[in-house]
N, C-alpha and C positions, 0 to 999 in steps of 0.2 A: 878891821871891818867886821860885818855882821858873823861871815863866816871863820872866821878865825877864833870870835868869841865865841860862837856854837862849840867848836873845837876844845877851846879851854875848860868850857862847862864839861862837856861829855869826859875830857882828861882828869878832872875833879869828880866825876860820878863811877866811874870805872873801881871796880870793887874785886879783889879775888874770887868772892861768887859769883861776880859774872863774870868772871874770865873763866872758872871752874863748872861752872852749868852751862857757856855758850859752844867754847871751843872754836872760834872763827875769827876771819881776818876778813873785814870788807875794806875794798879801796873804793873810792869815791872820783871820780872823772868830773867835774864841774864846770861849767862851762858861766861866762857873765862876770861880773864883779866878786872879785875875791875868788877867780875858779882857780884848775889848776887839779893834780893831783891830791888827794886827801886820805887818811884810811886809819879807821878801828881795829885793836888790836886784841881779840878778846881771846886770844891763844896762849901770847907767849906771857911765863909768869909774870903777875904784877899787870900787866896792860900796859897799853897806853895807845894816844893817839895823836893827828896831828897832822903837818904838812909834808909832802914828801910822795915815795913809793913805802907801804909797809916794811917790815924790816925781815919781814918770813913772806912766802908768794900768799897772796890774796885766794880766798876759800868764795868770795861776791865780791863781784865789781860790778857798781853801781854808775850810770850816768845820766845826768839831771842837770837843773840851771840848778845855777849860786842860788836863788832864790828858791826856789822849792826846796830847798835842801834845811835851809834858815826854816822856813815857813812848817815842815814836817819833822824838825826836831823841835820848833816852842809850840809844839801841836796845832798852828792854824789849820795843818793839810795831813789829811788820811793818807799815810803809805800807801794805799791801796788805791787811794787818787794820783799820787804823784806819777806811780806807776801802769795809770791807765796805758795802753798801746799808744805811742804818739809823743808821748810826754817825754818818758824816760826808760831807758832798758837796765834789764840788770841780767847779768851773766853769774852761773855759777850754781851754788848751790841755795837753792830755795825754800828750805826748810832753817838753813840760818840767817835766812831772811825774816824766818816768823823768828826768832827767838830775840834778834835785834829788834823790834818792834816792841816787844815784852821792856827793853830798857827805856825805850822810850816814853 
């Protein structure tokens, strides 16, 4: 599904420089088609990402629909829309919030 292939892409764009300049672990809570646990791994060497709990405790946990989540990795939706109050919450540490947006 949509979100699995978002998954895949972002698995394939994960680069030691951003694992080396971000230093963070977001998991992803998603709710809708294709939801479920999900989470970037921009700490531990190499990366990675995918389905699941991450494999180190999560630094942001993010929750959202399956859909905004699709829609604000192929850039249709501003992070900063997704997470107007109402939409979506995110827990955690908020300045590796900006630095994920930066891979975006």
């Amino acid at each position: 599904g949509p979100v699995a292939e978002t998954f895949r892409v972002i698995q394939g764009a994960v680069t030691e420089e951003y694992v080396r300049s971000t230093q963070g672990v977001f998991q992803f809570e998603l709710s809708g088609d294709g939801g479920g646990t999900w989470y970037i791994d921009l700490k531990t060497k190499g990366g990675s990402a995918g389905f699941g709990k991450p494999p180190v405790p999560a630094d942001v946990v993010m929750s959202m629909s399956s859909a905004d989540f699709v829609k604000m990795f192929t850039d249709k939706l501003k992070p900063f829309t997704a997470f107007m109050p109402g939409n979506s919450s995110i827990k955690g540490n908020m300045m590796l919030t900006l630095s994920l947006e930066k891979m975006l």
